[in-house]
N, C-alpha and C positions, 0 to 999 in steps of 0.2 A: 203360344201356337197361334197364329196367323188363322183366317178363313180363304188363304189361297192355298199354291201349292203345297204337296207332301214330300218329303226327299224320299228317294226309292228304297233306300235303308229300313224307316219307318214303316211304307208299304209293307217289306219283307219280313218284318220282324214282328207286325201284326199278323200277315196272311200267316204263317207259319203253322198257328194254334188252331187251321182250318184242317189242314193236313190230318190231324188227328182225327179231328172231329168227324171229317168225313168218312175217313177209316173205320169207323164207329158204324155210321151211318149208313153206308154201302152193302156190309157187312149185316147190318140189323135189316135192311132193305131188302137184300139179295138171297139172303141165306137164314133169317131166323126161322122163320115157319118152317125152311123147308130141314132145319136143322131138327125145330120140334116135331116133324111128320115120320123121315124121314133115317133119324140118329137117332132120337132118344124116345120113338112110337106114341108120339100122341095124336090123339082125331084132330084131325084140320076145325074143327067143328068146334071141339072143345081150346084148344089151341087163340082159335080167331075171336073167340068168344071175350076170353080171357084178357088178351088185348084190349079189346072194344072195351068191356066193363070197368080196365085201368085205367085209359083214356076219358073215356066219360064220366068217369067221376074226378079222385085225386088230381088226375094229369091235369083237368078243367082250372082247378084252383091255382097248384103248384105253380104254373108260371106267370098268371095275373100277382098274385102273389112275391114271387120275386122281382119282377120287374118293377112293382107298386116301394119295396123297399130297396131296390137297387138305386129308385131317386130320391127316398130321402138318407139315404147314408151317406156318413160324414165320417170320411179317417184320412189320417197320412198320406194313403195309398190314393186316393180317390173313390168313387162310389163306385166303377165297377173291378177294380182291379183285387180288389179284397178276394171276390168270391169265383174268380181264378187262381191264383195262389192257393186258396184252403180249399177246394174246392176238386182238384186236377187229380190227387191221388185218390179219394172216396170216385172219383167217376171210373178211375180205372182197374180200381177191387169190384165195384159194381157190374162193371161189364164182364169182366171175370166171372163173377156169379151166374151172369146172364148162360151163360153158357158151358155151366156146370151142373144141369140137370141130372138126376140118376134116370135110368133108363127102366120102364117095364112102370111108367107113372099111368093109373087111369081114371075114368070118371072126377069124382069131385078132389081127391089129391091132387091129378092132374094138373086141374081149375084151378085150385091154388098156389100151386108150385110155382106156375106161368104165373100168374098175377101176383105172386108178394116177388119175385125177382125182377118181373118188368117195373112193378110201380117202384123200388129201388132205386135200378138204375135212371128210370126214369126224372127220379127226381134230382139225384145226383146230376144227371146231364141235363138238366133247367136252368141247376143255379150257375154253372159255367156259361151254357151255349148263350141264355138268352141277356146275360151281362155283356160276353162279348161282345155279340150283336147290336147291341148298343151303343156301342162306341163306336163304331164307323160313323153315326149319325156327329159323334162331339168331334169328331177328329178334325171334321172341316164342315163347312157349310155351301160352299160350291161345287154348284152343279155338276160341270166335266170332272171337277177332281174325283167324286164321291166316284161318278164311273170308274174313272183311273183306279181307285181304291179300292173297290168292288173289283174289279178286274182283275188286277191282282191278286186278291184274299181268291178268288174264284179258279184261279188257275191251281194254290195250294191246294186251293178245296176240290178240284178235280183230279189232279195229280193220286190226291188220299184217297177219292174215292174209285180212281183205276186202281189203286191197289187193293183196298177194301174188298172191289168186287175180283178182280184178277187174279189174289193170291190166298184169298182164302179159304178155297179146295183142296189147291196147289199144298198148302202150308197143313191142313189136317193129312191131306193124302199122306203128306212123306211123315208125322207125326204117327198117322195111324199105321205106315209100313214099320217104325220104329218102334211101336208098341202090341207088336203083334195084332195088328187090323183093332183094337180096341179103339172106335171112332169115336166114341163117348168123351177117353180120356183125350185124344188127340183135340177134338173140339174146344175141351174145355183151356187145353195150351194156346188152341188161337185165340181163345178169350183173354186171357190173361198177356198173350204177346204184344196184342193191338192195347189192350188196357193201359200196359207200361208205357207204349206206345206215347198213345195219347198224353198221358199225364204230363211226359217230357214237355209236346208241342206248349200245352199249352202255358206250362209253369216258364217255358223261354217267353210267351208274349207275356205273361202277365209280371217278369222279370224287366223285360227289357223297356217294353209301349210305357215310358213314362213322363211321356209328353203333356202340358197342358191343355183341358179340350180348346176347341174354338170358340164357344162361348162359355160365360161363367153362369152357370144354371141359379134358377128362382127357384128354390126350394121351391119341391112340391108339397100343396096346402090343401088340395082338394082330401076327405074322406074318399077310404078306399072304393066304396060301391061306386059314388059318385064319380071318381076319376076314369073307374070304367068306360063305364055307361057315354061318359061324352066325348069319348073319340068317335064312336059311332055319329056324331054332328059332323064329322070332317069328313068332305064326302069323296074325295080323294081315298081318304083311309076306308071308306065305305066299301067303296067300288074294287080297292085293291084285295080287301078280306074277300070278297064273293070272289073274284078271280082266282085267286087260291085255292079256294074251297075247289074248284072244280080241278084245277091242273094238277094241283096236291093227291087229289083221289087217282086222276088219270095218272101220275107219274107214278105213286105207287102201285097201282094193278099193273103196269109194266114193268118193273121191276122187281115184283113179287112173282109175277109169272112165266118171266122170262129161264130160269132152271127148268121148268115144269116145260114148257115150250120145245125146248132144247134136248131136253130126253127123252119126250115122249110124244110130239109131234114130228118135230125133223131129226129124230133120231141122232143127236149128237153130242150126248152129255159130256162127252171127252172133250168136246170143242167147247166149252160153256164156255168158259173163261177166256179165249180168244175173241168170241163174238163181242164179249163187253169191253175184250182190249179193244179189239176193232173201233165200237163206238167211242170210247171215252176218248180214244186217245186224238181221234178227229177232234171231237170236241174240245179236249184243251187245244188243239192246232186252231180251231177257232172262234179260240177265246177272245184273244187280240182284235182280228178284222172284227167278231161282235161289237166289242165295246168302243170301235172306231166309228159303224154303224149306227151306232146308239148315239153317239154325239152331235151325227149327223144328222140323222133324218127323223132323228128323238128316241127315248127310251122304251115306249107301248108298241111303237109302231116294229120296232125291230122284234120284240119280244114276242109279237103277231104274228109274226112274218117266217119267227123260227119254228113256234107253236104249231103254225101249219102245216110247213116241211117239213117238221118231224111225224105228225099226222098221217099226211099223203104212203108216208112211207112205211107206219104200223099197220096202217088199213091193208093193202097188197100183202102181210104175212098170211093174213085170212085163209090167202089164196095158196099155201104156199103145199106143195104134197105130203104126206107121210111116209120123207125118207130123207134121208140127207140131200143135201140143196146148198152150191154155191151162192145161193141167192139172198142167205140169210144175210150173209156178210155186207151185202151191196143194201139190203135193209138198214143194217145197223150203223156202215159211214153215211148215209145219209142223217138217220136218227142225230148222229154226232153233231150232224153238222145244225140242225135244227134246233136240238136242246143244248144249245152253247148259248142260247138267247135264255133260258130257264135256268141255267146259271149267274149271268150277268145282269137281265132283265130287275129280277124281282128286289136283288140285292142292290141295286144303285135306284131304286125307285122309292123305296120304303124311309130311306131320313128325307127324302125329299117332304113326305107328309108332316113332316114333324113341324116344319117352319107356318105350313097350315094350323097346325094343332097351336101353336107358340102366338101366331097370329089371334085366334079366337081366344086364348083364355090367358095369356101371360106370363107361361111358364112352360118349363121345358119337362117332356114327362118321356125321353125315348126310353125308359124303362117299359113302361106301363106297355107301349106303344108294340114295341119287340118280343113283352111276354105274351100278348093278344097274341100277336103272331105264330110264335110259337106254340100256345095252346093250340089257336087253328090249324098247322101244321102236324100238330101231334094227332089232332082229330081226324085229319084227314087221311093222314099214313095208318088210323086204328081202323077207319070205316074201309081204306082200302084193300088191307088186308085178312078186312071181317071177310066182305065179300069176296074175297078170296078161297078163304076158308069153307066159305056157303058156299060157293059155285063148286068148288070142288066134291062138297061132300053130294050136293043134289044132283050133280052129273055122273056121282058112281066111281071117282075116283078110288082108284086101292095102291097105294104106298108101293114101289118096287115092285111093278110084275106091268105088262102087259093091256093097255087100256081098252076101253070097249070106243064104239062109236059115239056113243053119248057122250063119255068125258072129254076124248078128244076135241069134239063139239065143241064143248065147255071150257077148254083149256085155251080153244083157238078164241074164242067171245072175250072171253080177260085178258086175253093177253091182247087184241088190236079192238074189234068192234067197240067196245065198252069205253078202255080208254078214248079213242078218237073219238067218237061222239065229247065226252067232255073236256077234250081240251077245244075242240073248234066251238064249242060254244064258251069258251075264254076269249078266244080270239077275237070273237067278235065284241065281245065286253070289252076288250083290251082298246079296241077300235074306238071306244066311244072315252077312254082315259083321259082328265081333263089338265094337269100336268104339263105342262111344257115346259123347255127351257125358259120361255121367256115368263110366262106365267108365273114360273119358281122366283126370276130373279125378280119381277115386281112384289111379291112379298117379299122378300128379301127386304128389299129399299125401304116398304110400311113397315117392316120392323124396327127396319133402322132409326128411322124416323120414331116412331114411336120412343125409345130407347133414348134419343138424343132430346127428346122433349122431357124424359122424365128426369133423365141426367142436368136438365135448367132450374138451379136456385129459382125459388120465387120469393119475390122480394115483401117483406112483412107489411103488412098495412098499418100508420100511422092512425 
């Protein structure tokens, strides 16, 4: 495998196992809480708590951890395709589980229910997602292509995730009409549907992607802590984790509170699922012109530009009555059009640090690099939907009936103010990204260099 082009076969037969993923994703985004609040009566309180206490602990380690040994493995397969293969069927019993709660669970039962099923699947989807993820970084090492290749993977991954959020009401409803209204057991079918789901996508990529990467990795030699600890030197990868952290928190308080919004601000739970068609499906429409954008006028700057426009347009729901409203809809294709940069963005920017990191220490660690990521990902979807769970319970929410003033309050602050404040303080982060094309390609060239100097015989001294 070459450091140029990808043929479009390749692209497709890796995005694929995104599909899934996102399906997962969407799904655990859009509808866990409101499945444990809501389906199976647990406090938002105890629920968010649960989350939070998985994520900050195990979740922490679990993907430093795999990523740390996804580079030094050595098989047949290569380092990460092992742990797709073995990997694909335990993630999709595990989500299964996720969402095979019994109902009438309280106090510290509760607590634990939620927290040994999320840490579970949690971990199960570690050692797939963040191997994956990885391998965009070995697959090429140019600049535009990695877009092209993000772009791609990003169109599966949206595609999964309109269906993820679009059909998995849709798919308990007629479940629960077929099991006499029993939603419990209906839920637990769509766990298990998306689960099988998934396992397929990704056992096709980790089947098929058996390309050699682009470059031939330096075993990694650092000790675990230590391997940590100094990406945080790379300040590209510095700058990109704190932009995360912030759009990560915002992107989940909007998609955690967007059900909640929908039923009990603009009154139109019936509609849910239209409103995220609405968005998403803009959003894949433009996925394409993004990543054409991104080539152009760079990768932060577009990713700013979308961050904001989706911004402009959560903040005006604030405003929006307590009643149904054509207006939501003309909210949500704008959102589409915005967060098609939070698609593309993050994903073609992230193996770019890697040539950084390869630059400073002389070896290739997109393991390590991917699971940081990840952990922080996971953090920020637990903190987002902690305070979820808090805003809800401090504004008085009550599960299926009729809200007071307070909550409504409270529901409209999560779902626009809150986030917007933290993504436009990305944006402006994103403004100061130091990354460019051309940037990228002068390291490039010092590697190369580097690389062709150590590959020169040196001749013995007489």
């Amino acid at each position: 495998m070459s450091n140029g082009r990808i043929t479009r076969g390749i692209r497709n037969r890796f995005g694929i196992a995104d599909f899934g993923l996102a399906t997962l994703t969407a799904a655990m985004q859009f509808y866990l809480l409101f499945y444990y609040t809501d389906v199976v009566g647990i406090s938002p309180g105890i629920a968010g708590s649960a989350m939070l206490v998985g994520k900050l602990t195990w979740d922490m380690v679990n993907n430093l951890f795999v990523g740390y040994l996804s580079d030094r493995t050595r098989s047949r397969w290569g380092r990460r395709r092992p742990y797709l293969l073995f990997g694909a069927v335990p993630l999709g019993l595990s989500f299964w589980l996720l969402f095979s709660l019994p109902s009438g669970l309280t106090g510290a039962t509760a607590f634990l229910a939620v927290l040994g099923s999320f840490i579970l699947f949690d971990t199960a989807l570690t050692f797939v997602s963040t191997t994956y993820s990885a391998m965009t970084a070995e697959l090429t090492t140019d600049y535009g292509e990695r877009t092209r290749l993000s772009t791609t993977r990003m169109v599966y991954s949206a595609i999964g995730y309109i269906f993820g959020a679009a059909v998995t009401t849709a798919l308990a409803a007629a479940f629960g009409s077929a099991l006499g209204d029993d939603m419990p057991r209906a839920w637990s079918l769509v766990g298990l549907v998306f689960g099988a789901l998934t396992a397929v996508t990704v056992l096709v990529t980790g089947l098929t992607v058996t390309i050699e990467p682009a470059v031939q990795p330096t075993p990694q030699s650092m000790p675990p802590i230590r391997s940590v600890l100094s990406t945080f030197r790379n300040r590209p990868f510095a700058l990109f984790m704190v932009i995360q952290l912030f759009i990560g928190t915002g992107f989940t308080l909007v998609t955690t509170m967007l059900p909640y919004f929908a039923k009990y601000q603009v009154q139109m739970a019936d509609q849910t699922p239209l409103i995220m068609l609405a968005m998403l499906a803009v959003l894949v429409a433009f996925l394409v012109p993004c990543g054409i954008l991104a080539d152009r006028i760079g990768k932060a700057k577009t990713y700013a530009a979308g961050i904001t426009l989706a911004s402009l347009a959560l903040l005006s729901g604030f405003f929006l009555p307590h009643a149904a409203t054509w207006v939501i809809f003309a909210i949500a294709v704008i959102c589409g059009i915005g967060f098609s940069a939070q698609w593309v963005g993050p994903h073609s920017m992230m193996p770019d640090v890697i040539e950084y990191d390869e630059l400073m220490t002389g070896e290739r660690r997109e393991g390590v690099y991917y699971g940081l990521w990840a952990a922080s990902g996971k953090l920020t979807s637990a903190i987002g939907v902690w305070l979820c769970g808090l805003g809800l319970s401090w504004s008085g929410y009550v599960e299926n009936a009729e809200q007071t003033s307070t909550a409504l309050l409270g529901i409209r602050l999560l779902f626009t103010v809150i986030p917007v404040a933290l993504l436009l303080v990305a944006a402006v982060l994103l403004a100061r990204y130091p990354v460019t094309k051309q940037s990228h390609a002068e390291v490039l060239e010092q590697i190369q260099q580097r690389r062709q100097a150590a590959a020169v015989p040196v001749e013995p001294r007489v």
